[in-house]
N, C-alpha and C positions, 0 to 999 in steps of 0.2 A: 230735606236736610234731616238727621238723626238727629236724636239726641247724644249721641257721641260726640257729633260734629258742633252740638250747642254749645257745649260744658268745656270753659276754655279752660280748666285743669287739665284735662285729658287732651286737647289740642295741644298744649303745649309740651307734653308728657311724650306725647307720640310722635310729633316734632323734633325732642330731642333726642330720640331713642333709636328715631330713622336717619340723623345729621351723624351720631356717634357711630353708629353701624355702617354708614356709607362712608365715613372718614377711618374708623379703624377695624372695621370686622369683628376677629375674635379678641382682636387685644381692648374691645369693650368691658372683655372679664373682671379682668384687675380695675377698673371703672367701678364696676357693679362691686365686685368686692370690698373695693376701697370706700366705698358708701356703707357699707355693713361695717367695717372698724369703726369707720365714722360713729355709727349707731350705737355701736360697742362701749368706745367712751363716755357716750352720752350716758349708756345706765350705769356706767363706774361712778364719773362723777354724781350722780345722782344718788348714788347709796346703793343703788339695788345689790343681791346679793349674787355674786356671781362667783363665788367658790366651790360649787361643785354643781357636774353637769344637769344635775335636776335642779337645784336653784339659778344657776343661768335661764334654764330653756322658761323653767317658770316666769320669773324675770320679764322675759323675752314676750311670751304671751300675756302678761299684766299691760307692758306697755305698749303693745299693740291694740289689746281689748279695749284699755284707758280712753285710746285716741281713736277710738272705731274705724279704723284701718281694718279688722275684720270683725264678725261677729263672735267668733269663737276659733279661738286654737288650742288644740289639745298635742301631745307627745307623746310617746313608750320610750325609752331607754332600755336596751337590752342589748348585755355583749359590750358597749361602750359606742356604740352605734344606735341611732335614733330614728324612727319613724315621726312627721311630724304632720296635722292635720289641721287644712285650715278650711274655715265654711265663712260665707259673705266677703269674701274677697275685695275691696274697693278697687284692688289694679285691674279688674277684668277687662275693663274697657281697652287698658293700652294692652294687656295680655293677645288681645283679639287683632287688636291693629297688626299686634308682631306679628302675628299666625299669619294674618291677610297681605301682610307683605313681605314674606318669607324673612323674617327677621328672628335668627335664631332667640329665643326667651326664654333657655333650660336652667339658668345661670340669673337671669337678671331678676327674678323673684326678691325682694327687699325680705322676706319674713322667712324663704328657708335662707340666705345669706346671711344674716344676723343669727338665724339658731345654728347657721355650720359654726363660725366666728366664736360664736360663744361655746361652744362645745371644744374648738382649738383650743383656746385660752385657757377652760376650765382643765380637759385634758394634756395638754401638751401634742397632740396627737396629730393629723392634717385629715381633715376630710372634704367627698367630696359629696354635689349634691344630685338626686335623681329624683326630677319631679315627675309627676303624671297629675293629668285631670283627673277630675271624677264628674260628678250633677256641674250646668253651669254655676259660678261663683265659690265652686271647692278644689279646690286639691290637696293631695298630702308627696311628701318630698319621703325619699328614704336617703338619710344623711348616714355617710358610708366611710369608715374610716380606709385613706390611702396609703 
């Protein structure tokens, strides 16, 4: 047995990620989205400052780093369009499960959904996300306006 298969966060996480994919496919997007608005009012009501796109994203990386969700995230802003980078990952485990069981995962990233979300709001604008790995437990996403 792994340790993947020890740690019942991630059993359960992988369970419901493979129940929602074999129940709705793509239309999991608006799922995964709809959890990042979710997120989104949680730092309105909370105060965070989310009036313009470098205080959103910042925001966005405090309370992530807050709750060690990951080690570090950083941004670039450029053009109205963001690069965003993330190192120590906590979803790797279910990131890998998607991989291993061809379960599309471009989209279901909580940390670049939350900084597209807030980049919409802050902007007005619609984007979309394009992640890539990098070392394991890093990636960074290029948040692309549509």
């Amino acid at each position: 047995m792994t340790k993947m298969e020890r740690d019942p966060q991630t059993i359960v996480l992988t369970g419901l990620m493979a129940a929602l994919w074999n129940t709705m496919g793509e239309g999991c997007t608006a799922l995964w989205r709809q959890g990042a608005e979710n997120f989104y009012e949680i730092l309105l009501e909370s105060g965070k400052d989310m009036s313009s796109p470098e205080a959103s994203l910042n925001s966005v990386k405090e309370y992530f780093e807050e709750f060690k969700s990951v080690s570090n995230m950083d941004y670039k802003i450029e053009d109205g369009e963001a690069v965003v980078k993330v190192e120590g990952c906590s979803a790797m485990p279910v990131a890998e499960y998607m991989d291993a069981n061809n379960i599309p995962e471009e989209h279901s990233c909580l940390f670049f959904n939350l900084s597209m979300v807030a980049l919409e709001h802050a902007t007005g604008n619609m984007y979309d996300v394009e992640r890539e790995r990098d070392e394991p437990g890093n990636c960074h996403a290029h948040i692309k306006r549509i």
